[in-house]
C-alpha positions as CSV (number, residue, x, y, z in Angstrom):
1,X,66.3,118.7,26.6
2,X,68.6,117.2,24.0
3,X,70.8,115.0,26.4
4,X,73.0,112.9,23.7
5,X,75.4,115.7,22.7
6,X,76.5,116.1,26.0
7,X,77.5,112.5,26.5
8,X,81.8,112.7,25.9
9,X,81.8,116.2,27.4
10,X,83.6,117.1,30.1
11,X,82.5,117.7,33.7
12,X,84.1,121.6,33.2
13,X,82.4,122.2,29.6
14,X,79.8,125.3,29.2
15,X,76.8,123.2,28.5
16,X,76.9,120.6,31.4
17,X,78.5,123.4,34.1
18,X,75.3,125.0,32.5
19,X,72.8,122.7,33.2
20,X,74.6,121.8,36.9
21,X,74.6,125.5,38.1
22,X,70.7,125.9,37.2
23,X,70.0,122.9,39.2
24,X,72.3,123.5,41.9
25,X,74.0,120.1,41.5
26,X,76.7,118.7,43.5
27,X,79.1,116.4,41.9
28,X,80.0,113.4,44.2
29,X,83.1,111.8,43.8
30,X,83.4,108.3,44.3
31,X,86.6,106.6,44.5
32,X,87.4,102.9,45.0
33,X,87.0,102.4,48.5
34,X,87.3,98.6,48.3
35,X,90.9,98.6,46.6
36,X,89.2,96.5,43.8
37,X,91.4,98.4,41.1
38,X,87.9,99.7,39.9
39,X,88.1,103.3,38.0
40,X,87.0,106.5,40.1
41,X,83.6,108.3,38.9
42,X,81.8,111.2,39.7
43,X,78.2,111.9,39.8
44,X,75.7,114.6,39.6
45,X,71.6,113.7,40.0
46,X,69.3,116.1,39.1
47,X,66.3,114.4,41.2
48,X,63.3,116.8,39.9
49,X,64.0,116.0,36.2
50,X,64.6,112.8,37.0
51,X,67.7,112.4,35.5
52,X,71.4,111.3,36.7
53,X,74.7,111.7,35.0
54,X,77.7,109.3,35.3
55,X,81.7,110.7,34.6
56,X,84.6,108.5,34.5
57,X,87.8,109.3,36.0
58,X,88.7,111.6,33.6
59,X,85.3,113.5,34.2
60,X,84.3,112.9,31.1
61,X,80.3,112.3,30.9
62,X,79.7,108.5,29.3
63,X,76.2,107.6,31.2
64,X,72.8,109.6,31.4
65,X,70.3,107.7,33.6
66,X,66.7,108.3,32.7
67,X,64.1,107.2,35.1
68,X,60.4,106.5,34.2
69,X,59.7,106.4,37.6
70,X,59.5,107.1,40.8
71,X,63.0,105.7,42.2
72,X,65.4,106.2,44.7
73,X,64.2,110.4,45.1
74,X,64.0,110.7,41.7
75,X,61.1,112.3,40.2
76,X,59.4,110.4,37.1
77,X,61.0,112.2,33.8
78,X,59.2,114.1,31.3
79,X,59.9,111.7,28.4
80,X,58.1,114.4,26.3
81,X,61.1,116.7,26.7
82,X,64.0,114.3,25.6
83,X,64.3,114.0,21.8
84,X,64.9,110.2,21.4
85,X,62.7,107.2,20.6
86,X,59.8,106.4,21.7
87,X,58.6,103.1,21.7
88,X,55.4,101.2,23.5
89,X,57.3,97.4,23.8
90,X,60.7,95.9,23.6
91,X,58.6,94.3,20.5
92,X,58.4,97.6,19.1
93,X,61.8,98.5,19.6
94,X,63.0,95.4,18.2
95,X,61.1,96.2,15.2
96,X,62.6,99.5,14.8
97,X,66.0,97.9,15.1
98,X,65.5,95.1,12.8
99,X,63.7,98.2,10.0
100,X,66.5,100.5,10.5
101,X,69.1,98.1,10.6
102,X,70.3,99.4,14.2
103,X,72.1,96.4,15.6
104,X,70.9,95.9,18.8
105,X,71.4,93.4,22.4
106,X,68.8,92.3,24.3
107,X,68.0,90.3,27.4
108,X,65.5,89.5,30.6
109,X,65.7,87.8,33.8
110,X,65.7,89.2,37.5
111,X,68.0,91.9,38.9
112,X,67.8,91.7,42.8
113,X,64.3,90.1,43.0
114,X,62.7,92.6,40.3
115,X,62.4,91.6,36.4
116,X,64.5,92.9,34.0
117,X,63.6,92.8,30.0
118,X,65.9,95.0,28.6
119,X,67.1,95.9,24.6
120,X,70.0,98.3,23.4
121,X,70.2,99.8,20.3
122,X,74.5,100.2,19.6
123,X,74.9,103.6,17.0
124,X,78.4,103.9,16.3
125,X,78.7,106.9,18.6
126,X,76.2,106.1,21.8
127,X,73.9,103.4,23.0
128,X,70.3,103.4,23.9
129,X,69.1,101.5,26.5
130,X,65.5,100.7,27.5
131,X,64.4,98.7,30.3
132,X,60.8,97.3,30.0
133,X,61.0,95.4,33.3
134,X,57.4,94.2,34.0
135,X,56.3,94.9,30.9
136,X,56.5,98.8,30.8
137,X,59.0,101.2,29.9
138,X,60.9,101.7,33.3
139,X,64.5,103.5,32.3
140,X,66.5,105.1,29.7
141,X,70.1,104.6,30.1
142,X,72.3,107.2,27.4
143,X,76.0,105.8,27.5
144,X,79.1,106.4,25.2
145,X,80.1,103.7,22.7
């Protein structure tokens, strides 16, 4: 499943209304119940592929979550089935940046008690971010540039 041309698509268009209705998806709006002047989003999980998307307040897709594990509900996702790079370290990775000229950000430390070693590769049209927290590739996060 080619996730990346769906990122910038609309909640409404064929592909994602698609890919909702043949895993009986609800969308969940959330608005900003806190007054903080923080955008409204809606969101649609898909917890057997182990995927979860992310619309802004236009309901237009920017972030695909991949998990590599068991989180939250979310069944561990075939990484198999999503055409993008595979890599065995952030060392790796970083590599592949540096080789392909890709720029890239990276960073570590602890995210509520759990590590977090992260690098993202920025294309012009769409990030790729891998989280290697405790050593082994945990996520994949898909987002608009």
């Amino acid at each position: 499943m080619d996730l990346l041309p769906l990122l910038g698509k609309h909640l409404k268009d064929n592909e994602l209304i698609d890919l909702l209705e043949d895993y009986d998806v609800e969308v969940v709006y959330s608005y900003d119940r806190l007054k903080e002047n923080q955008p409204d989003e809606y969101w649609a999980s898909i917890p057997e592929l182990g995927i979860q998307l992310n619309f802004d307040e236009n309901q237009i897709l920017n972030t695909t979550f991949i998990f590599l594990e068991k989180k939250d509900g979310f069944e561990i996702a075939d990484f198999g089935e999503f055409p993008l790079p595979k890599f065995s370290s952030k060392k790796a990775m970083r590599q592949y940046a540096e080789d392909e000229g890709v720029p890239y950000v990276e960073g570590q430390g602890d995210f509520f008690g759990k590590p977090y070693d992260w690098l993202r590769l920025d294309y012009p049209e769409y990030k790729l971010h891998y989280d290697f927290g405790g050593g082994r590739l945990k996520q994949i996060s898909l987002s608009t540039s």
